[in-house]
Every structure is written in structure tokens, then in C-alpha cells.
KOLKOLZA-694657 format. One record per atom (N, C-alpha, C): residue in one letter; x, y, z. Coordinates in steps of 0.1 Angstrom, whole numbers, padded with zeros to 4 digits, always signed. Each point is the difference from the previous one (the first is absolute). Example, Ala and Ser with C-alpha at 12.3 -4.5 7.8 and 13.67 -1.06 7.14 Angstrom:
<recs>
A+0132-0057+0078 A-0009+0012+0000 A+0009+0012+0000 S-0004+0011-0007 S+0009+0011+0000 S-0008+0011+0008 
</recs>
This chain:
<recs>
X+1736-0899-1287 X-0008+0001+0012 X+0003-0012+0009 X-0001-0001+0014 X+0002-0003+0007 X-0013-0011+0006 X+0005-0011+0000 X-0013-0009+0001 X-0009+0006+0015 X+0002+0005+0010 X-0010+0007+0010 X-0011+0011-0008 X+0008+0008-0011 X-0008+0010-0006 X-0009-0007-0008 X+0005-0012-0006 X-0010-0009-0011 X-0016-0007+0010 X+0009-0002+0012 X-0014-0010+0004 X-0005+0017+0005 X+0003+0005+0009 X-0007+0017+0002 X-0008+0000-0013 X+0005+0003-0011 X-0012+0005-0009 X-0012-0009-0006 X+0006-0015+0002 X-0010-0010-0002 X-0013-0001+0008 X+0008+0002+0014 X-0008-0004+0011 X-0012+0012+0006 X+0006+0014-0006 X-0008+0011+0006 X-0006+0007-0012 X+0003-0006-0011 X+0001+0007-0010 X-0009-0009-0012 X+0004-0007+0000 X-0003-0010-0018 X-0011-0005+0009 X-0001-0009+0013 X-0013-0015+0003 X-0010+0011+0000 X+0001+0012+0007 X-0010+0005+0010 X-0010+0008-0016 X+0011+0002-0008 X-0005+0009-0012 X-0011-0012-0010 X+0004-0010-0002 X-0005-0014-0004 X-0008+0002+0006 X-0002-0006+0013 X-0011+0000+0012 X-0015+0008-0002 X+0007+0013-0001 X-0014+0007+0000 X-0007+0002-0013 X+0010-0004-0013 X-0002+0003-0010 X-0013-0011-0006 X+0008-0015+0006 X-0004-0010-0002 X-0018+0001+0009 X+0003+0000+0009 X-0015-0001+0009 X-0012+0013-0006 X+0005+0010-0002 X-0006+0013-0004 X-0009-0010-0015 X+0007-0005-0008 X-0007-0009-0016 X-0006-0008+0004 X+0003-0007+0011 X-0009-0012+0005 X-0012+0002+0006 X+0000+0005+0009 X-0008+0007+0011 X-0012+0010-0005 X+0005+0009-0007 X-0009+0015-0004 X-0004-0007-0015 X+0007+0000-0007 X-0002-0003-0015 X-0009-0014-0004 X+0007-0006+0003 X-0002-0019-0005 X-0014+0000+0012 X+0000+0001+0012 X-0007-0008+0006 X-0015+0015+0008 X+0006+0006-0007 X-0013+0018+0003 X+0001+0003+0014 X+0011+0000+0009 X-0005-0002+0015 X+0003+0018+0002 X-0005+0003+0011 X+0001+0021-0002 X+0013-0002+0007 X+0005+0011-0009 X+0011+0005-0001 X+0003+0006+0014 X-0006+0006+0009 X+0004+0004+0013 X+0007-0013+0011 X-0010-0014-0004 X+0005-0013+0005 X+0013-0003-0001 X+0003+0002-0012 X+0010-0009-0009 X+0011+0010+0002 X+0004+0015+0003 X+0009+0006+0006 X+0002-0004+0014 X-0008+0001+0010 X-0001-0002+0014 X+0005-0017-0002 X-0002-0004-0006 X+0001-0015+0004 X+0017-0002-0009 X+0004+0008-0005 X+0012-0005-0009 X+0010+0007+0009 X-0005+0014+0003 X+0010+0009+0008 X+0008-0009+0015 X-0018-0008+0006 X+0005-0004+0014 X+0009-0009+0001 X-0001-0011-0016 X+0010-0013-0002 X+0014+0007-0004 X+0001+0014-0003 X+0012+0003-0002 X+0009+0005+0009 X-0009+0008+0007 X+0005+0005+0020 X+0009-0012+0005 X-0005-0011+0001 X-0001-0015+0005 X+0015-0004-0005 X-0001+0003-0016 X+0012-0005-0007 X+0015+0011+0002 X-0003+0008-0002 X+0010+0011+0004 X+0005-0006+0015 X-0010+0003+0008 X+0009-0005+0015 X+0007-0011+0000 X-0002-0014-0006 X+0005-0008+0005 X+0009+0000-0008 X+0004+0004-0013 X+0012+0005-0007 X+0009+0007+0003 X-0002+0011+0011 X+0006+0008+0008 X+0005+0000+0007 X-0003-0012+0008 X+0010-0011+0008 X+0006-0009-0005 X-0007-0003-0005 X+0010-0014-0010 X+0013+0015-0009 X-0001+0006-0002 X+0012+0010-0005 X+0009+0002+0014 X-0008+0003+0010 X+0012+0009+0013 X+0010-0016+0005 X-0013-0009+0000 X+0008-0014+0005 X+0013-0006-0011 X-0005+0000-0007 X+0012+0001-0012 X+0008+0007-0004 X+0002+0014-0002 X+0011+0005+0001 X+0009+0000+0012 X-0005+0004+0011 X+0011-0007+0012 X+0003-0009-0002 
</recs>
């Protein structure tokens, strides 16, 4: 594979999956907060994340 396809699947793929996985145990599980919070609040930080990855991809491949 091709180091663009490695950070691609790291970057859209492996953090974001960690990310929610990680916060979802923290959040809902460990610390009891309602589960409607803890989506809405995990989803928005990932919107957030995706875009600026999205540019940081278009600025870097050109």
C-alpha cells in the first residue's frame, strides 16, 4: 500500500473509530452520563475532526 492510503485509513478510519469507541466507555459506561449526550457530543467533535482532516488531505495531496 501506498503511504496516502495508510494515513487515509488511519486518519478516517482507525482515530475516528478509537475516538468514538474510546469516549462511548468513558462517557456512558465509567462516568453514567445519558447516552443521547455522549453521541451528540462525540458525533459534533467528530464533524469538527473530519473537516479539518479534509483539508489538511486536499492541501497535501496537491
Amino acid at each position: 500500500m501506498t503511504k496516502q492510503k495508510i494515513y487515509f485509513l488511519g486518519y478516517f478510519l482507525l482515530f475516528p473509530t478509537i475516538f468514538i469507541v474510546s469516549s462511548f466507555l468513558w462517557r456512558f459506561l465509567i462516568r453514567s452520563n445519558d447516552l443521547l449526550i455522549v453521541l451528540t457530543d462525540s458525533l459534533s467533535i467528530l464533524a469538527i475532526y473530519y473537516f479539518i482532516v479534509s483539508i489538511f488531505f486536499v492541501v497535501r495531496i496537491k
